[in-house]
N, C-alpha and C positions, 0 to 999 in steps of 0.2 A: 138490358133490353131498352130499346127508344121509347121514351116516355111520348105514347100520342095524348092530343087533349081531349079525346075521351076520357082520358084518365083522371079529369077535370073536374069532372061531377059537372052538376049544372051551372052556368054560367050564365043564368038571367040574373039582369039586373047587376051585376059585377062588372066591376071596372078590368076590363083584360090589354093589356100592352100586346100589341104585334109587331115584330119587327118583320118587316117584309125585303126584300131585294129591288128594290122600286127606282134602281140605279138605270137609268134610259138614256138613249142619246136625245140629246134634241139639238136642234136648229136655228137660230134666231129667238129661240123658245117656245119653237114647239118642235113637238114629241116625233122623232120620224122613225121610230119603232117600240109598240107600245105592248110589246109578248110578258115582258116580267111585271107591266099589270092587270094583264086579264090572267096573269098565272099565279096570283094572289087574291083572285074570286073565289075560290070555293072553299078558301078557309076564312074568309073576312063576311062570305054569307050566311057558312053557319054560326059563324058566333053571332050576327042579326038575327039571324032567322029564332037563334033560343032568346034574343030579350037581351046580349051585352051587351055592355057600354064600351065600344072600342077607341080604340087611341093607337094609331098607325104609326111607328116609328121607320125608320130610312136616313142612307145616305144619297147623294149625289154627285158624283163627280170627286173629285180630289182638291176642296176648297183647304186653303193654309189654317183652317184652326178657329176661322173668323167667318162670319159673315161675307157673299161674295152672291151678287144678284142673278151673277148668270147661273148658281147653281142653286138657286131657289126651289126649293117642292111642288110651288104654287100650282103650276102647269101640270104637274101629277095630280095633285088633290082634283083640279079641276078635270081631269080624262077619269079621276075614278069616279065622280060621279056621274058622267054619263053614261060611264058603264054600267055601272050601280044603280042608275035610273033613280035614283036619292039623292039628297045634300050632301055634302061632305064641309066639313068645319075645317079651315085651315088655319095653324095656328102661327104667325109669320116670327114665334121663334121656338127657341127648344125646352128650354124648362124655365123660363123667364113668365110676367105677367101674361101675355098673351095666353100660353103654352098652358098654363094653371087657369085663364078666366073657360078657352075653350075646353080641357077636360071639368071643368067644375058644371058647364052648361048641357052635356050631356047628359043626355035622358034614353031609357033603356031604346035598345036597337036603332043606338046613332053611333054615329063612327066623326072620329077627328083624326085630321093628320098633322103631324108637328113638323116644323122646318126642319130641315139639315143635319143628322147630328153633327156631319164633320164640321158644321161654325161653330162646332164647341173642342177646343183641345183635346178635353178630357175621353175623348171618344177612341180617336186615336195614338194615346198616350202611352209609352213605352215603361212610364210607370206606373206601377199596378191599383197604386194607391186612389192615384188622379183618374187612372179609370172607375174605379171602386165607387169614390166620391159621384163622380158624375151616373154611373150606374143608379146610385140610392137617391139621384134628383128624378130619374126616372122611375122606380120603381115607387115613389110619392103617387106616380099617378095611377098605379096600376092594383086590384086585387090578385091578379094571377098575370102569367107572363106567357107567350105562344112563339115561338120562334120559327120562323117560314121563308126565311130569306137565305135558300138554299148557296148564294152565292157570297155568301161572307161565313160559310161554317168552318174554312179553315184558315180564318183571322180571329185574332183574340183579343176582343176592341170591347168596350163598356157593354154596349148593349148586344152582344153576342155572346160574351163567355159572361162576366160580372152583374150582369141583370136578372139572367138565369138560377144564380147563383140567393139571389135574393126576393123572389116573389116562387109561390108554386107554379112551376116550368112546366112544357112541354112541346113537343113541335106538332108545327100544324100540316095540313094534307099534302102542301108542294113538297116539303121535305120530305114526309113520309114516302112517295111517289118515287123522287130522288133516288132515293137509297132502296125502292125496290129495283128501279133501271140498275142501276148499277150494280147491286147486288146478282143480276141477275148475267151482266157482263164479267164478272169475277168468280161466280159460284156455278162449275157445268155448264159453260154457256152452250145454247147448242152448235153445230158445225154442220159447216166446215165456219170458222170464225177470224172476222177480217178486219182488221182496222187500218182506216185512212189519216194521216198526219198528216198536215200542213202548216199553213203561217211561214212565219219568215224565218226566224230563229230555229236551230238544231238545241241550240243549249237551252231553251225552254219547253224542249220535250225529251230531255235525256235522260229523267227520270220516268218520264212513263214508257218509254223502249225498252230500258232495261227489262221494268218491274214485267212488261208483258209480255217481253220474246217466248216465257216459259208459256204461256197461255195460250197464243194464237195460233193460227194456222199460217196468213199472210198478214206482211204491213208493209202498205202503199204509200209511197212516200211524194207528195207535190209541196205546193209553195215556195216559198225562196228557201227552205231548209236543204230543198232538193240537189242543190249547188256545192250545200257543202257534203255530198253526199258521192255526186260525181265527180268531184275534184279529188275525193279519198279513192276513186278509181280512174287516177290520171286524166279525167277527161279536164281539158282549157274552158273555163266559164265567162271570159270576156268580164266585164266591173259588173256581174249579175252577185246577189248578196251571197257573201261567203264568208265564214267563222274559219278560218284560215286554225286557230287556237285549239279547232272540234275535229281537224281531219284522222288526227292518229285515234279518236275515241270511236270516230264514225266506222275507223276500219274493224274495231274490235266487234262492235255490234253485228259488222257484215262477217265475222267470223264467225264467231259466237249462234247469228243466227243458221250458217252453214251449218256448224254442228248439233245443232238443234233441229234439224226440217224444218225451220222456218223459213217461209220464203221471203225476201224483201224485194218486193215488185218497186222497181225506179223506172221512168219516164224514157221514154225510146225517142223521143222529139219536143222540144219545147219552143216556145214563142219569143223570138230574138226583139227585141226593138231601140230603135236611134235614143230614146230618152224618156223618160218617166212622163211622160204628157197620155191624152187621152188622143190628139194627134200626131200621134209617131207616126216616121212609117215604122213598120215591122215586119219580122218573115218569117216565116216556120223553117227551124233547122233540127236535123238530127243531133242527139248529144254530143255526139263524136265530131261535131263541123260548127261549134258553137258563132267558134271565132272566122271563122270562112262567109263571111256575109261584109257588104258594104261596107258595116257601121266596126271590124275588124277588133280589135280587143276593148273597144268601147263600148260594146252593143251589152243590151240589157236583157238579163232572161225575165219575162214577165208574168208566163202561165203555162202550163204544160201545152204541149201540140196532140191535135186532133190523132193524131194514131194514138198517143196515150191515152187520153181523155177513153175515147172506144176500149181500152181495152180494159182502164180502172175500172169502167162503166160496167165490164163482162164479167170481172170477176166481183163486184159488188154484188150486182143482180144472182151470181150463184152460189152468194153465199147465206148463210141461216141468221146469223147474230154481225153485225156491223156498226161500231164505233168511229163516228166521224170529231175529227177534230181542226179545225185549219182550213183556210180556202186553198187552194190549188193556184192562184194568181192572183193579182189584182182587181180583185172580181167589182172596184166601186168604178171604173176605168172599162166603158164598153167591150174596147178591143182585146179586153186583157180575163172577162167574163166567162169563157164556154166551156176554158177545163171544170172550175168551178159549180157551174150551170148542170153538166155533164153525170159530176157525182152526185148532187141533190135529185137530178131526174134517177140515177140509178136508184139510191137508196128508198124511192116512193114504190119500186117496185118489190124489195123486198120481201120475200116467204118467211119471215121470222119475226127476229128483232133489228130496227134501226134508228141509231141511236145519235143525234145529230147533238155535240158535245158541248153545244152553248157558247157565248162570246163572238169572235167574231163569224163564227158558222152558223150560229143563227140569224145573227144580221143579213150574210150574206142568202139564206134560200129565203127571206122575207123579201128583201133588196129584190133578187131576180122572182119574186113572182109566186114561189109556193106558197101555200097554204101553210098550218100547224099539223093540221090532222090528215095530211099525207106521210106524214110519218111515223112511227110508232111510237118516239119520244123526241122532244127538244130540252134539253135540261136548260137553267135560266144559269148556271152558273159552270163557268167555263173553266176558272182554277181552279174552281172545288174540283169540279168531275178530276181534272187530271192527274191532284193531288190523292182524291182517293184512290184512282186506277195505281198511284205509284204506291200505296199503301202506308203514303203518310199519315201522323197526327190530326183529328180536326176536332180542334176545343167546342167549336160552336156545337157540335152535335156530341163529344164525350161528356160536355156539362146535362146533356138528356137524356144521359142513362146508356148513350152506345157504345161500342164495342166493336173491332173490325178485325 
């Protein structure tokens, strides 16, 4: 059973490590989507609110092992405290002097955040020792250890499996939340039950198709995955992205789901255009007529077309539990927006569960305009979610006592 940190006993006055998910994009250096840190409030307030001494740990970005400015923390520490409406201590390295002067200067019910792990190798070292080692520079600062950073639970990095491993563990409220949503998409979910794939790539959702053609009712299929999808049913896709290597697997799946009653809903029309700009021109063509346009086998499929968009929209809205993953086009590219736009407005309509699956689908319905709480969940971690839908391994939460 997942160890919650209720389990913790009281935590005033103790020194408690958090590792949170606090991985954001930003811009220039600032923050231009800031959901995975108000989605680490309400475990980072109760441990304030009892009296701990907190110490916020995170990565950012994919820095080589070093030190690297543009993926600095600093810009988080400073949005968490205005969200926090308190100070927040930054400490500009990771377990160096800084790192030890600011955990040493806390005083009950402050919180500090520490730079980068990844400027430290050891973080993400493939040897177990070098993570171990760098684990027990962090667990110096900690009396007990909280794990909340739903979106690295199935990497197995210093301060996600080997941290855990060495202070008393347990996971905090975002995780816990995590793994009831999903729990709840794998265990009876109710129906009729429908999930939307997207993104670009077929071969980075070939493990969650398999694992759930047994499960679902429908999976609706957009994004540039969708190319290689129609080209396994001879349709011409013009230089739109296609896994040329995935068509004989894609055919199995549309087999498979055949004999299954599963249905796989694919795109009746999609958005043809001259070139990957935001001014193209472009045109709406039927699957079937891909290459029948001006721009002839050079034109680009960019985003599903409005009759599909309607109709993903139709069987969204009439279905009970809905897992989305993936945008449906180009959705940072005006022109290339409304399939995308289309399924987030569905899924707000929802009578059940809707489950917007993190990464770049959360981006995207922040991007265009919705809200958090139009929907029934956003997970902050987007290979977690898909990993566990496929019913893989995830160290970060087996080190907490789980079980799947």
């Amino acid at each position: 059973m997942l160890r919650t940190f209720e389990s913790l006993g009281s935590l005033s006055g103790k020194r408690v490590v958090v590792r949170c998910d606090l991985n954001v994009p930003l811009s220039d250096g600032v923050i231009t989507d800031d959901g995975r840190v108000r989605a680490s409030l309400p475990t980072l307030n109760a441990l304030l609110n009892q009296g701990a001494r907190v110490v916020v740990i995170s990565h950012l970005g994919r820095p080589k092992g070093a030190p690297d400015a543009q993926y600095s923390l600093a810009p988080v520490a400073q949005r968490l405290s205005e969200l926090l409406g308190s100070p927040v201590t930054f400490a500009a390295d990771t377990v160096g002097q800084g790192a030890q002067d600011a955990v040493a200067g806390l005083e009950d019910g402050q919180i500090a955040v520490l730079e980068n792990l990844r400027f430290n190798p050891g973080e993400t070292s493939k040897d177990g020792s070098e993570r171990r080692a760098f684990a027990e520079q962090l667990a110096a600062f900690g009396d007990a250890f909280i794990s909340d950073g739903f979106g690295v639970v199935h990497r197995k990095q210093a301060s996600v499996y080997e941290l855990a491993t060495l202070l008393p563990s347990a996971a905090g409220t975002l995780i816990s939340r995590e793994l009831d949503v999903l729990e709840r998409l794998t265990e009876k979910p109710e129906r009729p039950y429908s999930v939307v794939l997207g993104g670009s790539k077929v071969s980075d959702k070939l493990g969650v198709i398999e694992h759930l053609l047994p499960r679902v009712d429908s999976l609706l299929i957009g994004g540039g995955m969708l190319f290689t999808f129609l080209a396994a049913l001879g349709h011409k896709v013009g230089s739109s992205l296609l896994e040329s290597d995935q068509i004989e697997t894609v055919r199995r799946y549309l087999s498979a789901a055949e004999e299954k009653g599963v249905e796989i809903v694919l795109p009746v029309d999609v958005v043809v255009a001259a070139s990957f700009s935001a001014d193209a021109e472009h045109v709406v063509r039927d699957v079937d007529s891909i290459e029948d346009t001006e721009f002839g086998a050079s034109g680009l499929g960019l985003d599903i077309g409005p009759r599909t968009a309607q109709a993903f929209a139709n069987r969204i809205a009439s279905s009970s539990t809905v897992f989305w993953n993936g945008p449906m086009g180009v959705f940072e590219l005006a022109p290339f927006a409304a399939g995308t736009k289309a399924v987030a407005e569905a899924l707000t309509t929802v009578d059940g569960l809707s489950v917007v699956g993190g990464g770049d689908s959360a981006a995207a319905v922040r991007a265009l305009g919705f809200n958090d709480d139009q929907f029934g969940h956003i997970s902050t971690g987007g290979g977690a979610s898909l990993e566990f839908l496929e019913g893989k391994s995830l160290p970060g939460l087996e080190v907490l006592g789980w079980q799947q």
